[in-house]
N, CA and C atoms as a LAMMPS dump frame, in Angstrom:
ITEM: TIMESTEP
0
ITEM: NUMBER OF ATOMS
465
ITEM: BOX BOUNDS ff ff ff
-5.0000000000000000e+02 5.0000000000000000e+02
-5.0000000000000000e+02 5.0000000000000000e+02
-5.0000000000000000e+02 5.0000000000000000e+02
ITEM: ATOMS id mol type element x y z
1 1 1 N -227.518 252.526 -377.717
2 1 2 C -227.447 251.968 -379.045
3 1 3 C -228.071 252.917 -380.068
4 2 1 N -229.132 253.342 -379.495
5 2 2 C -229.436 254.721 -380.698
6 2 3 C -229.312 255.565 -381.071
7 3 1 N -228.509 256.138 -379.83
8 3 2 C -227.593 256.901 -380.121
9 3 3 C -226.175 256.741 -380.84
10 4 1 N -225.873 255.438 -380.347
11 4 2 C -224.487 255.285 -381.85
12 4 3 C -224.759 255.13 -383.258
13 5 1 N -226.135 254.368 -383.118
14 5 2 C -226.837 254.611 -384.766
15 5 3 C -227.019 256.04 -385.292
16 6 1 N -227.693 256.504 -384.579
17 6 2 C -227.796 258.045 -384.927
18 6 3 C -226.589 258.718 -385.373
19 7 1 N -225.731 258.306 -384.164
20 7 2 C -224.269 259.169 -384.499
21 7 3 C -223.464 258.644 -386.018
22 8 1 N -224.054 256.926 -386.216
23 8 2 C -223.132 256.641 -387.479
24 8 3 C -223.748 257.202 -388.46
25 9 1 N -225.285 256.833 -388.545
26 9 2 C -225.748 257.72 -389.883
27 9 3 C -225.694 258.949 -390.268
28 10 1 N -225.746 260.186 -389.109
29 10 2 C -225.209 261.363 -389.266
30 10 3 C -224.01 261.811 -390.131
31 11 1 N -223.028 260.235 -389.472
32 11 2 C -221.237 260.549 -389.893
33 11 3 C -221.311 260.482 -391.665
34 12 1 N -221.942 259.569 -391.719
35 12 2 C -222.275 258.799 -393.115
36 12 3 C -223.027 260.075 -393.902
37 13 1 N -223.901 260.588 -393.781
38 13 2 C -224.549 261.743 -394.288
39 13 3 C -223.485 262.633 -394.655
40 14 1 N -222.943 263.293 -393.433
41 14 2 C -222.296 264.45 -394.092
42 14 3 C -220.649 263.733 -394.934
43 15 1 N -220.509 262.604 -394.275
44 15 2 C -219.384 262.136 -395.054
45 15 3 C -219.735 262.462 -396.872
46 16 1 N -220.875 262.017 -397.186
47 16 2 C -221.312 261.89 -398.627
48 16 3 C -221.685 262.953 -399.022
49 17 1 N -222.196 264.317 -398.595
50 17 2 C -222.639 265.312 -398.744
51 17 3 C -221.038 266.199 -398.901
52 18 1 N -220.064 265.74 -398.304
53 18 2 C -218.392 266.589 -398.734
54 18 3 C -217.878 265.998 -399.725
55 19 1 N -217.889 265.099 -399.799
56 19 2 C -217.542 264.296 -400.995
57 19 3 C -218.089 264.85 -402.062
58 20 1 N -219.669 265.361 -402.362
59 20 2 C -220.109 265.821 -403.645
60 20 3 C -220.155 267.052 -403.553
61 21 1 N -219.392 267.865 -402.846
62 21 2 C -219.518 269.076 -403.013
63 21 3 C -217.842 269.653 -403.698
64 22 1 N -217.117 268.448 -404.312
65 22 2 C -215.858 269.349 -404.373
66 22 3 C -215.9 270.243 -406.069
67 23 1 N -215.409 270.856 -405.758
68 23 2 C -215.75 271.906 -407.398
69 23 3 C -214.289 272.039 -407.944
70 24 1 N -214.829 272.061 -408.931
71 24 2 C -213.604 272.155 -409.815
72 24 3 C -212.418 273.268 -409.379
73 25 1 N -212.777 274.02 -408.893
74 25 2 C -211.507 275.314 -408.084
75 25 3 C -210.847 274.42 -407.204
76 26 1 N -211.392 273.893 -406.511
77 26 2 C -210.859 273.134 -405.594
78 26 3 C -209.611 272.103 -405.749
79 27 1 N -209.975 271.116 -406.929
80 27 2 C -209.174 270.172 -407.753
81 27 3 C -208.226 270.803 -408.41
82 28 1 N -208.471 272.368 -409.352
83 28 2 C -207.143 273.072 -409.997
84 28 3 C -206.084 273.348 -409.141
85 29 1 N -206.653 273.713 -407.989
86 29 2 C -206.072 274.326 -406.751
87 29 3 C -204.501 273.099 -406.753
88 30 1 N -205.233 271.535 -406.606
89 30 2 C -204.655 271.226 -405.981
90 30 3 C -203.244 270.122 -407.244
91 31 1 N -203.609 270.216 -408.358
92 31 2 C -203.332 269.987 -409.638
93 31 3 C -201.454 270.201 -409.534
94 32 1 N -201.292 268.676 -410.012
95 32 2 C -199.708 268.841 -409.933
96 32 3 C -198.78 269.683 -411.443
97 33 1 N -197.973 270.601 -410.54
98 33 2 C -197.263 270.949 -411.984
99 33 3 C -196.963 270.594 -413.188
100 34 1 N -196.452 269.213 -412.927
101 34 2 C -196.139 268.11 -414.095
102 34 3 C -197.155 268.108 -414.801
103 35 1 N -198.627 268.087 -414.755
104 35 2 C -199.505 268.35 -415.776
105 35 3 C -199.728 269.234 -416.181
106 36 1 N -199.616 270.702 -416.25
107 36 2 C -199.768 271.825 -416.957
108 36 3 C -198.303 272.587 -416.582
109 37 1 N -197.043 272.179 -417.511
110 37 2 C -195.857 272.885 -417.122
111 37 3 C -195.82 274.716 -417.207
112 38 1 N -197.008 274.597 -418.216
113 38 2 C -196.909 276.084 -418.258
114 38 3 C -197.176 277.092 -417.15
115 39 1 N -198.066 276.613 -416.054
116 39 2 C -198.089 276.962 -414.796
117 39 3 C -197.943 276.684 -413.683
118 40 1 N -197.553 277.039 -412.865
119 40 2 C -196.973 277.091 -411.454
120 40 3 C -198.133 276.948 -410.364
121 41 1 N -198.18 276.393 -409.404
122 41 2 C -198.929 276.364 -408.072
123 41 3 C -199.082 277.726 -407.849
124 42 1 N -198.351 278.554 -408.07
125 42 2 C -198.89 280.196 -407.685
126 42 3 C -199.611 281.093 -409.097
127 43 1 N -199.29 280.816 -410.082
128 43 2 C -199.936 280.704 -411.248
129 43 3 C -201.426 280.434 -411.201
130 44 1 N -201.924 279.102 -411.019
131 44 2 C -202.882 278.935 -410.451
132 44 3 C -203.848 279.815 -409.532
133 45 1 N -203.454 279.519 -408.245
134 45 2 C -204.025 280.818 -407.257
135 45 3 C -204.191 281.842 -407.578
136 46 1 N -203.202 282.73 -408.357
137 46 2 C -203.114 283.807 -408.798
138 46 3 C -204.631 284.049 -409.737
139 47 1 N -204.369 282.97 -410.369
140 47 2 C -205.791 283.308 -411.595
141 47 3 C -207.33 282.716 -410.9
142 48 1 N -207.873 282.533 -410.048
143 48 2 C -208.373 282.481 -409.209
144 48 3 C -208.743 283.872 -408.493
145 49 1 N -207.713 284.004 -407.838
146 49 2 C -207.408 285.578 -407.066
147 49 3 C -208.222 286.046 -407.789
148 50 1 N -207.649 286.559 -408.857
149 50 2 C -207.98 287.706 -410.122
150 50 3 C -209.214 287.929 -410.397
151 51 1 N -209.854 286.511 -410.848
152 51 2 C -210.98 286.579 -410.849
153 51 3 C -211.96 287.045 -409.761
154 52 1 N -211.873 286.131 -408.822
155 52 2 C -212.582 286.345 -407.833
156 52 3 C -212.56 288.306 -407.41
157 53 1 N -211.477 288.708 -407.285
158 53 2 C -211.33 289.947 -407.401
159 53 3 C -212.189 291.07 -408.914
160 54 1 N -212.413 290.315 -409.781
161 54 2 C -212.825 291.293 -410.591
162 54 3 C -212.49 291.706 -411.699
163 55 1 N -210.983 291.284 -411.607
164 55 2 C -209.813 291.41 -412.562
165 55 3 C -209.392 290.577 -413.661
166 56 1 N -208.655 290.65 -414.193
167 56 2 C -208.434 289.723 -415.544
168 56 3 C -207.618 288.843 -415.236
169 57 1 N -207.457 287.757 -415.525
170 57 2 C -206.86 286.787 -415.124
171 57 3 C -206.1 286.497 -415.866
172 58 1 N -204.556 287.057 -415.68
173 58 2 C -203.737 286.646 -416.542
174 58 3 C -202.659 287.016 -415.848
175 59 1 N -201.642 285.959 -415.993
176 59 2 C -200.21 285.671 -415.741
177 59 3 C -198.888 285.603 -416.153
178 60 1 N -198.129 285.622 -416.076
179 60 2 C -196.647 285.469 -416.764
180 60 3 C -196.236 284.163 -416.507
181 61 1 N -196.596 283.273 -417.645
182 61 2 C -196.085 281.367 -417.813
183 61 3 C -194.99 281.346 -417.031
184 62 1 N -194.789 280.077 -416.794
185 62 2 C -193.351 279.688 -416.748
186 62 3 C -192.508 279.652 -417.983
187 63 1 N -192.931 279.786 -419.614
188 63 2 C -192.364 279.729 -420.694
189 63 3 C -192.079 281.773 -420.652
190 64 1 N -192.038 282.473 -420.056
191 64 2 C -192.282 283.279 -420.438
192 64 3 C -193.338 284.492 -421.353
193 65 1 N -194.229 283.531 -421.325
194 65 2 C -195.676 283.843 -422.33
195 65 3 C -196.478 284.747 -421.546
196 66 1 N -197.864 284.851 -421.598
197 66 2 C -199.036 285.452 -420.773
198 66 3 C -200.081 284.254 -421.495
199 67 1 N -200.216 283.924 -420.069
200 67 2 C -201.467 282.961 -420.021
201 67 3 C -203.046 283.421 -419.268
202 68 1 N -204.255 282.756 -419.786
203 68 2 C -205.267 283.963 -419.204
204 68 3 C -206.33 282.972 -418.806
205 69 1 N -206.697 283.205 -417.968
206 69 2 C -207.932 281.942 -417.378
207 69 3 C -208.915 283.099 -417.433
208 70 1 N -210.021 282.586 -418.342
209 70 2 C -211.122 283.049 -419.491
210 70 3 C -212.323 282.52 -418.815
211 71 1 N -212.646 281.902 -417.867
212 71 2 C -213.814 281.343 -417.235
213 71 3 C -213.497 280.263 -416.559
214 72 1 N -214.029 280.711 -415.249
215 72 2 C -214.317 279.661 -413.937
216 72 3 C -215.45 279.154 -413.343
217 73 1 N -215.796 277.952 -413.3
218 73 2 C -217.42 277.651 -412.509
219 73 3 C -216.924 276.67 -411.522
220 74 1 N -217.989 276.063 -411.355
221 74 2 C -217.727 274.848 -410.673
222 74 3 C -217.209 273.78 -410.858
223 75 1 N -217.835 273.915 -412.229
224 75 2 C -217.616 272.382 -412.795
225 75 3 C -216.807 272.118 -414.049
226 76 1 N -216.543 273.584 -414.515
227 76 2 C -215.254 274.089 -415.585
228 76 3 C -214.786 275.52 -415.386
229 77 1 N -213.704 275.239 -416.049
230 77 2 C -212.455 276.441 -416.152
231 77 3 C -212.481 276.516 -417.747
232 78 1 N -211.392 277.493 -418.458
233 78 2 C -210.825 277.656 -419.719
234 78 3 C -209.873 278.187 -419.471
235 79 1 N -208.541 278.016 -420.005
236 79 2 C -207.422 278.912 -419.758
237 79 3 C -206.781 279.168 -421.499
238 80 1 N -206.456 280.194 -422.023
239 80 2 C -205.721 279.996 -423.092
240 80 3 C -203.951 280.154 -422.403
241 81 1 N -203.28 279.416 -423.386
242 81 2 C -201.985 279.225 -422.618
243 81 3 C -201.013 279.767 -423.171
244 82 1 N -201.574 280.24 -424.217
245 82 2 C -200.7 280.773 -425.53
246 82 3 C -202.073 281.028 -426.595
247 83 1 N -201.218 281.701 -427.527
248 83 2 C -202.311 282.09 -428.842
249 83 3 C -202.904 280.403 -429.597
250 84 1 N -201.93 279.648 -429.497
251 84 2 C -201.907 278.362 -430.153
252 84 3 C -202.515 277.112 -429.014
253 85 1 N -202.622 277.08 -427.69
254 85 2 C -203.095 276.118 -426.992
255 85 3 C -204.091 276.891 -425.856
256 86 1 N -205.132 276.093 -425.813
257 86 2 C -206.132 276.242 -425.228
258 86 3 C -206.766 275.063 -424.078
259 87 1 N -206.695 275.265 -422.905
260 87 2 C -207.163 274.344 -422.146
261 87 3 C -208.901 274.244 -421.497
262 88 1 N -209.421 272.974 -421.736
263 88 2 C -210.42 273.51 -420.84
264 88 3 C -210.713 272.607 -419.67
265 89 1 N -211.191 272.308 -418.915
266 89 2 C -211.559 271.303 -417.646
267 89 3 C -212.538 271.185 -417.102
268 90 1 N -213.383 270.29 -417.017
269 90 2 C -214.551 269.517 -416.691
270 90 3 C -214.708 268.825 -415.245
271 91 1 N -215.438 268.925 -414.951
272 91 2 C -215.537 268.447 -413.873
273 91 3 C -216.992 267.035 -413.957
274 92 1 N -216.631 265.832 -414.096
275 92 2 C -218.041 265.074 -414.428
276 92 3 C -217.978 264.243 -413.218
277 93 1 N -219.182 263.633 -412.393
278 93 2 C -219.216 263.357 -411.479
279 93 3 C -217.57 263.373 -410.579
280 94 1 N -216.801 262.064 -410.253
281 94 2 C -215.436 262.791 -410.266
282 94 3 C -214.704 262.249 -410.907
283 95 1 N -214.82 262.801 -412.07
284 95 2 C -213.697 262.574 -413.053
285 95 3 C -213.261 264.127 -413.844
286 96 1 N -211.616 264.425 -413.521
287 96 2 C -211.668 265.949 -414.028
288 96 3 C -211.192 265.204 -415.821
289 97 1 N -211.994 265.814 -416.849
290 97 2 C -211.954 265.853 -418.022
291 97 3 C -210.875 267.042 -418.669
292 98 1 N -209.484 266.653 -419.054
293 98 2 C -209.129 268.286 -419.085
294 98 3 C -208.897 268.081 -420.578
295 99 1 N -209.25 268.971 -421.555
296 99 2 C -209.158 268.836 -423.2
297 99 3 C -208.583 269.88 -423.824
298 100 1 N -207.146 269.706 -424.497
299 100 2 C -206.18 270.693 -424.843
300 100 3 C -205.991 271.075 -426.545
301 101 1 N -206.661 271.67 -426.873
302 101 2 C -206.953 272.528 -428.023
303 101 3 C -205.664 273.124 -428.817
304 102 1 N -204.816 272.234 -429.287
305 102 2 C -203.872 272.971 -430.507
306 102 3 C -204.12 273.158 -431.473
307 103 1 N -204.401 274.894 -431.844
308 103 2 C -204.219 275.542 -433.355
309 103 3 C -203.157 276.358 -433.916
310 104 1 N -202.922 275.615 -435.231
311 104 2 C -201.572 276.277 -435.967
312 104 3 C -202.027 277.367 -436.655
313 105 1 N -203.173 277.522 -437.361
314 105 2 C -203.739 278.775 -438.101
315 105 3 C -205.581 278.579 -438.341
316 106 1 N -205.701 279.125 -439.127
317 106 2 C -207.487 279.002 -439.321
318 106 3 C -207.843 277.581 -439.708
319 107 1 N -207.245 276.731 -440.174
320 107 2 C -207.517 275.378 -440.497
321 107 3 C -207.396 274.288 -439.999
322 108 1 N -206.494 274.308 -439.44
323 108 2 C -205.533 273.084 -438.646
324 108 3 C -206.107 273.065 -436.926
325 109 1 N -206.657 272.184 -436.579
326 109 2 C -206.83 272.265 -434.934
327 109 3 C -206.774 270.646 -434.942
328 110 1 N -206.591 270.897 -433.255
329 110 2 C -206.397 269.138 -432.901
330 110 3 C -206.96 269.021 -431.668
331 111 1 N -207.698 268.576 -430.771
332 111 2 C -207.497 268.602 -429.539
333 111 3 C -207.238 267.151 -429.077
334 112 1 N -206.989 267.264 -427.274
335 112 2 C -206.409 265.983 -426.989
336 112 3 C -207.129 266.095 -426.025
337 113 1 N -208.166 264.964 -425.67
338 113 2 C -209.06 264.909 -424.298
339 113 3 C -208.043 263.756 -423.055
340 114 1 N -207.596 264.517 -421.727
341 114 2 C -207.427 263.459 -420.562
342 114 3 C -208.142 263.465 -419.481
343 115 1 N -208.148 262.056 -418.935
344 115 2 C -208.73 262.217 -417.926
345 115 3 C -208.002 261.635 -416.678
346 116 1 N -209.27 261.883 -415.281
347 116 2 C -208.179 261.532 -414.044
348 116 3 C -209.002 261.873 -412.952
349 117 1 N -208.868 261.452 -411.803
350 117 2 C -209.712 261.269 -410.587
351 117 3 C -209.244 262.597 -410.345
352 118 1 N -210.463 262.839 -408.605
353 118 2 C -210.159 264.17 -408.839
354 118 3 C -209.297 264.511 -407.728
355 119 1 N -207.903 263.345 -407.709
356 119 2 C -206.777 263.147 -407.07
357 119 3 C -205.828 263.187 -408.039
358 120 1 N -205.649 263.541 -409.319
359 120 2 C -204.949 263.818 -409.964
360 120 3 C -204.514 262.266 -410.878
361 121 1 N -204.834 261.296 -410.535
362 121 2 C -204.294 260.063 -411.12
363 121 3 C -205.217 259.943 -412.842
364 122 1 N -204.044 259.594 -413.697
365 122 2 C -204.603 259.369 -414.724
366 122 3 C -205.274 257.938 -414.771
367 123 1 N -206.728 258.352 -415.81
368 123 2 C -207.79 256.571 -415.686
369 123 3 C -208.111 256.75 -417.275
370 124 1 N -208.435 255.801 -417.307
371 124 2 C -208.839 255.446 -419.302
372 124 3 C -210.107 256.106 -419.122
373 125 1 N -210.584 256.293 -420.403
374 125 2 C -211.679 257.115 -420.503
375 125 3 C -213.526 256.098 -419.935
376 126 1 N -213.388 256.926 -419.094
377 126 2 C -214.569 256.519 -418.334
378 126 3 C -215.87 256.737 -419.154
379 127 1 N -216.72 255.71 -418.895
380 127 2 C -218.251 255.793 -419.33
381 127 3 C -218.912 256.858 -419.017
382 128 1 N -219.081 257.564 -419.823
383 128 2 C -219.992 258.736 -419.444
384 128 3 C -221.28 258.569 -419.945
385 129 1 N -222.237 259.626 -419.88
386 129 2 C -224.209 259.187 -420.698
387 129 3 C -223.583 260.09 -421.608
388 130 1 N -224.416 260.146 -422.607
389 130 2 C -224.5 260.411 -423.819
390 130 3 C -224.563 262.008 -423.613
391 131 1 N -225.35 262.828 -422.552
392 131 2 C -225.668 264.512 -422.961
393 131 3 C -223.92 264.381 -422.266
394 132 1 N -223.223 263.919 -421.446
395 132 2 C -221.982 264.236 -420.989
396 132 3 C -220.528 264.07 -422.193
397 133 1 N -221.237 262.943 -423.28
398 133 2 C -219.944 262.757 -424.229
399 133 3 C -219.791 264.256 -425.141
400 134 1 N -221.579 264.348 -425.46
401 134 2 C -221.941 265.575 -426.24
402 134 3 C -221.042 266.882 -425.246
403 135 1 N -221.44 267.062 -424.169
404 135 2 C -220.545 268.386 -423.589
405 135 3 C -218.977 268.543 -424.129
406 136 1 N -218.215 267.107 -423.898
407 136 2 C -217.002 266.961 -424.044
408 136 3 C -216.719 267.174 -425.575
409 137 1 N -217.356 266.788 -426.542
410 137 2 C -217.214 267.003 -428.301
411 137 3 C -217.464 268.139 -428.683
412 138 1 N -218.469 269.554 -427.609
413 138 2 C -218.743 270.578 -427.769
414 138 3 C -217.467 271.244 -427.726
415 139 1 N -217.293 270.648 -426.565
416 139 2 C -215.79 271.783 -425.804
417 139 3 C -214.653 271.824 -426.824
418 140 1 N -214.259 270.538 -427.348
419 140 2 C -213.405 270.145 -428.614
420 140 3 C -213.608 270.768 -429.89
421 141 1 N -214.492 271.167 -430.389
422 141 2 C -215.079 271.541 -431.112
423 141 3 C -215.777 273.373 -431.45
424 142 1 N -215.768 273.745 -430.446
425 142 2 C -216.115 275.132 -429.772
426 142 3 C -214.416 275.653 -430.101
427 143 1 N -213.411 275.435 -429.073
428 143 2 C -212.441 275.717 -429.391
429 143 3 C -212.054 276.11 -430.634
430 144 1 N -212.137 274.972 -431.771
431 144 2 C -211.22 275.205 -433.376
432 144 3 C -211.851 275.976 -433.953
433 145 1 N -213.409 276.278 -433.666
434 145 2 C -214.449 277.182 -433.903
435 145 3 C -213.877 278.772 -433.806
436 146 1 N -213.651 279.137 -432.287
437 146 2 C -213.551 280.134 -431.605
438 146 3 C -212.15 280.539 -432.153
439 147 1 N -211.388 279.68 -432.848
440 147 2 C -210.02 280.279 -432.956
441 147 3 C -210 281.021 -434.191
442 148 1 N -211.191 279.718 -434.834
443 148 2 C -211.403 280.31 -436.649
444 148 3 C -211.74 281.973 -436.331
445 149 1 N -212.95 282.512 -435.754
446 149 2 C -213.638 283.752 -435.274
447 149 3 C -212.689 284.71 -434.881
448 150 1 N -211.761 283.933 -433.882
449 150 2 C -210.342 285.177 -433.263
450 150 3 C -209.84 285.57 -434.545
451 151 1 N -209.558 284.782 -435.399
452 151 2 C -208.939 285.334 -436.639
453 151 3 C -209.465 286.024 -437.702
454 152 1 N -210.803 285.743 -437.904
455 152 2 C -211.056 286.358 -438.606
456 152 3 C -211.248 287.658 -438.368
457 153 1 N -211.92 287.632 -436.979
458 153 2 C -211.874 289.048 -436.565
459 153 3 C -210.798 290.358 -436.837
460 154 1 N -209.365 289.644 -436.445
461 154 2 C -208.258 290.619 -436.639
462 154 3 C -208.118 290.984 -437.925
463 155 1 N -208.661 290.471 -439.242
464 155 2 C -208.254 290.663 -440.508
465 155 3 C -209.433 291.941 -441.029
């Protein structure tokens, strides 16, 4: 008998210990096309690869464009997808946060925050604490910022 106790709590341990270890690479990895048409399942990998390699991470869309994944962690990515859309993705306990940044010129930005288990299913916007809403309004916000700066720069 104490030994099957032993053996269940063990199971139970590492059961919960895989469960919180999945990282956001992991979830892009596994991310259905239909949500980001602009890239492909090998698209993906590819920008991964790249990185991990050293290299720049950038691809040829499925629109024909060059798309560039700009930073990877654990718990976020950034990809620009074009000059005009910008993705970024969150990883909050498990809920992937992904927030899509459209700018028409130095003035105009919009973004659109979704969310979704980190099985890909879309869920209404989950309760988050307060330093986690702040991350998500940064990211929104950082973006229309960063685009103003890209531009001004070139002028």
């Amino acid at each position: 008998m104490k030994k099957f106790m032993m053996a269940l709590l063990l199971a139970t341990t590492l059961n919960q210990a895989s469960a919180q270890s999945v990282t956001l690479r992991e979830v892009f990895k596994q991310m259905p096309d239909s949500l980001m048409p602009y890239l492909s399942k090998n698209n993906r990998l590819d920008f991964i690869d790249f990185l991990d390699s050293g290299m720049k991470a950038e691809v040829k869309n499925q629109l024909g464009g060059t798309s560039q994944m700009i930073a990877l962690g654990d718990d976020s990515l950034t990809i620009r997808m074009n000059p005009s859309l910008r993705t970024d993705m969150l990883l909050m306990d498990s809920t992937v946060v992904m927030i899509e940044t459209f700018t028409v010129d130095s003035i105009y930005g919009q973004s659109r925050v979704h969310y979704f288990t980190t099985a890909w299913q879309p869920i209404a916007a989950p309760q988050f604490t307060e330093a986690q809403s702040q991350r998500i309004k940064r990211f929104e916000m950082q973006n229309i910022l960063k685009r103003d700066d890209e531009l001004l720069n070139k002028r």
